[in-house]
N, C-alpha and C positions, 0 to 999 in steps of 0.2 A: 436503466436496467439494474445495476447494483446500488445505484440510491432507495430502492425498494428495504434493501437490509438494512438501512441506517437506525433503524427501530434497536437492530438486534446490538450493533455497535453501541448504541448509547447505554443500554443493559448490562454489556460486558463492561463498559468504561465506568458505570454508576456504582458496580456492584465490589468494584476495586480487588476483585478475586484473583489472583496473580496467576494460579494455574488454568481459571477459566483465559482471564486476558492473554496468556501466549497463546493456549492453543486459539483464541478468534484470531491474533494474529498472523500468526501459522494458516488457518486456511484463506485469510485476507491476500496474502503474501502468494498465494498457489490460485485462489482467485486472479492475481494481477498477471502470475503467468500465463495462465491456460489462456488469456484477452489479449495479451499483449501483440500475437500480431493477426486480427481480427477485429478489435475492438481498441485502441488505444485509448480511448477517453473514460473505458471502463476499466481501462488493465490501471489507468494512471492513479484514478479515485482508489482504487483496490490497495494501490500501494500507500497512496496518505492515508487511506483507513488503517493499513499496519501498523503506520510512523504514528498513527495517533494514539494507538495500542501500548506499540512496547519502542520507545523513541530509542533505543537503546539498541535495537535488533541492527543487524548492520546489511541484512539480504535484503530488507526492503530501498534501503537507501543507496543502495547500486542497484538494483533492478528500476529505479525510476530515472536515474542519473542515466540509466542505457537506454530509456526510454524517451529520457527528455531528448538527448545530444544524436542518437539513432534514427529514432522514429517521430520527431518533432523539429530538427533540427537547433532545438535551443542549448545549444553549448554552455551559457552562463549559467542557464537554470541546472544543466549536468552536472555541470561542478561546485555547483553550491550543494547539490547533494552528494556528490561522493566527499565532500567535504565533512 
């Protein structure tokens, strides 16, 4: 379902636009919410697709750490992201 956008992700990654790249990250990031308890395998790519964006942001890397250790039961993989 969201790998369909990975078109648009490589665009915003190629094009090295900093204003364009947050805001794809920005709605990557509200993509992984809005999936997160529906879709977990889409809310989860939503959130590396931010982390690929802006590695920097820190919403993304607790919304997957809550994703991993909540809704996956992977606790090492949570904390290696809230890390």
């Amino acid at each position: 379902m969201l790998s369909a956008s990975s078109r648009t992700l490589e665009t915003l990654v190629s094009s090295r636009d900093p204003t364009a790249m947050t805001k794809g990250a920005n709605r990557w990031n509200n993509k992984g919410n809005d999936h997160i308890s529906k879709d977990v395998g889409g809310a989860e790519e939503a959130f590396c697709m931010t982390i690929r964006l802006d590695p920097k942001y820190a919403n993304p890397w607790n919304n997957l750490g809550f994703l991993l250790e909540n809704k996956k039961g992977d606790v090492d993989g949570a904390e290696e992201a809230y890390r």
